[in-house]
N, C-alpha and C positions, 0 to 999 in steps of 0.2 A: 057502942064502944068496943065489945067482947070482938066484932067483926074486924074494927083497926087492928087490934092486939094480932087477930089472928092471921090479916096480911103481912103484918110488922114482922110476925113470927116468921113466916113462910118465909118472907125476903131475905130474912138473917140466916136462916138455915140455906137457902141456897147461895149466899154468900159465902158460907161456911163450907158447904160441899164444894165450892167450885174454888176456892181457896185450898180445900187438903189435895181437891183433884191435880191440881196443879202442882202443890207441893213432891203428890205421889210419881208424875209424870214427869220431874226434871230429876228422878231418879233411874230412867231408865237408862239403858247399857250406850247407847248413842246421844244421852245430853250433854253438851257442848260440843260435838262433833262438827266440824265442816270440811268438807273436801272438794280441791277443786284442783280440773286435769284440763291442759290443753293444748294443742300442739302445733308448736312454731317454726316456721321455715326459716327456720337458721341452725348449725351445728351448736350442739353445750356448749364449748368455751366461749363460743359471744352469746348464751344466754344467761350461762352461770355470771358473769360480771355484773348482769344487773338486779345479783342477788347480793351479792359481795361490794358494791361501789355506793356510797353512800349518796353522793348528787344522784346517781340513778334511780337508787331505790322510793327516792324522792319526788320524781317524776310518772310512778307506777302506782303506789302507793296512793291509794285517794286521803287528803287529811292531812299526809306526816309531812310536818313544816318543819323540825330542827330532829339530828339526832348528834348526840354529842361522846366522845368520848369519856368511862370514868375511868378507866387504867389501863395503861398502854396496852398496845396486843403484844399476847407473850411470846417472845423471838422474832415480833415480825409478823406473826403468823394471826392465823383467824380461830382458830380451835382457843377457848378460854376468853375470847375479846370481851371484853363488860362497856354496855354502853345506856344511854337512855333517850327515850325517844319521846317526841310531842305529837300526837294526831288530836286532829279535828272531824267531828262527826256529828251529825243532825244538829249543830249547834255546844257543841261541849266537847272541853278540848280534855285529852285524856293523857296523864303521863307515865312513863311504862319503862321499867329495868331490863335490861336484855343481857342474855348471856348464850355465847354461842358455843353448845355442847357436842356438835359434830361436825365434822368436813373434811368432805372429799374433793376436791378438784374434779370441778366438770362432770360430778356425779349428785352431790346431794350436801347438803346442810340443815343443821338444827337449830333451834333457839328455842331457850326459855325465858319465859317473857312472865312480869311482875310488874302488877300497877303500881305506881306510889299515890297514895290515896287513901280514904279514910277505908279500914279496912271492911266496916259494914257494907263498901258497896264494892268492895274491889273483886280481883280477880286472877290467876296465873294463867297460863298459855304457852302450849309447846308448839312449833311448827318444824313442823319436817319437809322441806323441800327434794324434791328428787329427782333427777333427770336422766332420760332415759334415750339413746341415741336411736334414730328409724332412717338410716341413708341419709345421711344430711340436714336430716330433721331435728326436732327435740320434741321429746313427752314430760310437758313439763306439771309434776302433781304435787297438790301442795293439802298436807293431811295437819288437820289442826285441832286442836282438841283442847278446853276450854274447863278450867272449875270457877266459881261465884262464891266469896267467903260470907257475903250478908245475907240476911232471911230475905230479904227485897228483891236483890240481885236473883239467887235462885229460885226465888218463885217465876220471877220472871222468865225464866232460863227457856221455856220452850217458846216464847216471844224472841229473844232475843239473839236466840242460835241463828232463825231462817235467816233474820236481816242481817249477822254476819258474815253467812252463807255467800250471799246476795252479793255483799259488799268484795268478800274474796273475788266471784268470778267477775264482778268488773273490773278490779284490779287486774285480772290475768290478761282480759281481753285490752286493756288495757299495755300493758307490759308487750303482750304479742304484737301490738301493732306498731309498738315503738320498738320492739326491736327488729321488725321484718324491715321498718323503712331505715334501717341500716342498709351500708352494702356488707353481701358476703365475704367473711374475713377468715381466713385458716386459722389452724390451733394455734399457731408459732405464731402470725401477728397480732390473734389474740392477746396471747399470754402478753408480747412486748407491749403491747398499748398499755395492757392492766397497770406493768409495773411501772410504766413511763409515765403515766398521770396518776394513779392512786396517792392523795395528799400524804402525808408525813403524818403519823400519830400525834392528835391533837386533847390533852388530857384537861378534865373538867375538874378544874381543880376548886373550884365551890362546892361541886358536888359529890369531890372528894370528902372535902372537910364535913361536909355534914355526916 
């Protein structure tokens, strides 16, 4: 029996180590990090649109099936927009508060991103997208960076980083491929298409009231 006791033993302590190991290692300076850079043959204003156009970002996006507005955008504008979003992933759909804290036209945008969910397994999320002009080209990098509020969620965190990693760049190559099989469009027909089809602010207003 002494001999059970003393595998028993051994297996719980390496449980135990490989539990704080992991605790210890989603405290380094790059947990939650994911970055991903790619570069599309089209100028930014027909890239930036399919950061900013809701059908589009739908299209690019692996998962996100609805985003809805909760309060208009302020003047019109995309700087302050508050919206929330539905993705689907490995099986489980995940729903998420969005707030957009920067932007530039045909340069760069931000968003802070907020699960709504039980908060043991949730999570926040900033994205900074950025774009960067090469002759007609676009460098388009998307820096994102990630916290986990439940003890579950951030143990897991160095599991959980690669495969959002993973999921970023096939979104981009993604993205890239739908927007090369555009035709080449100047900044000026850009801009009109945007404001010619961009729907009219559409406000959630259940999701107001909650």
């Amino acid at each position: 029996m002494k001999w059970i006791v003393g595998v028993l033993g051994g297996l719980i302590a390496l449980v135990v180590l490989g539990t704080v190991a992991l605790w210890l290692y989603g405290f380094r300076s790059e947990a939650g990090h994911s970055v991903g850079e790619i570069v599309i043959d089209r100028p930014p204003a027909q890239v930036f649109r399919w950061l900013t156009d809701d059908g589009r970002l739908k299209k690019w996006i692996g998962g996100l099936s609805e985003i809805h507005e909760v309060t208009p955008r302020p003047s019109g504008g995309e700087l302050g927009r508050k919206f929330r979003m539905t993705e689907s992933y490995q099986g489980q759909s995940v729903q998420m508060e969005a707030v957009v804290t920067k932007f530039e036209q045909d340069r760069a945008i931000s968003i802070s991103v907020t699960s709504v969910a039980d908060p043991d397994s949730g999570f926040t999320e900033t994205a900074d997208y950025t774009l960067t002009e090469l002759g007609g080209k676009t460098r388009l990098r998307l820096d994102g960076k990630a916290k986990y509020t439940g003890f579950v969620v951030r143990l897991l965190e160095p599991m959980i980083t690669p495969k959002a990693t993973e999921k970023l760049r096939e979104d981009l190559a993604r993205m890239k491929s739908l927007v090369e099989a555009e035709p080449v469009k100047s900044s000026t027909s850009s801009a009109t298409e945007e404001m010619s089809t961009k729907p009219r602010p559409e406000v959630n207003t259940q999701a107001t009231k909650q």
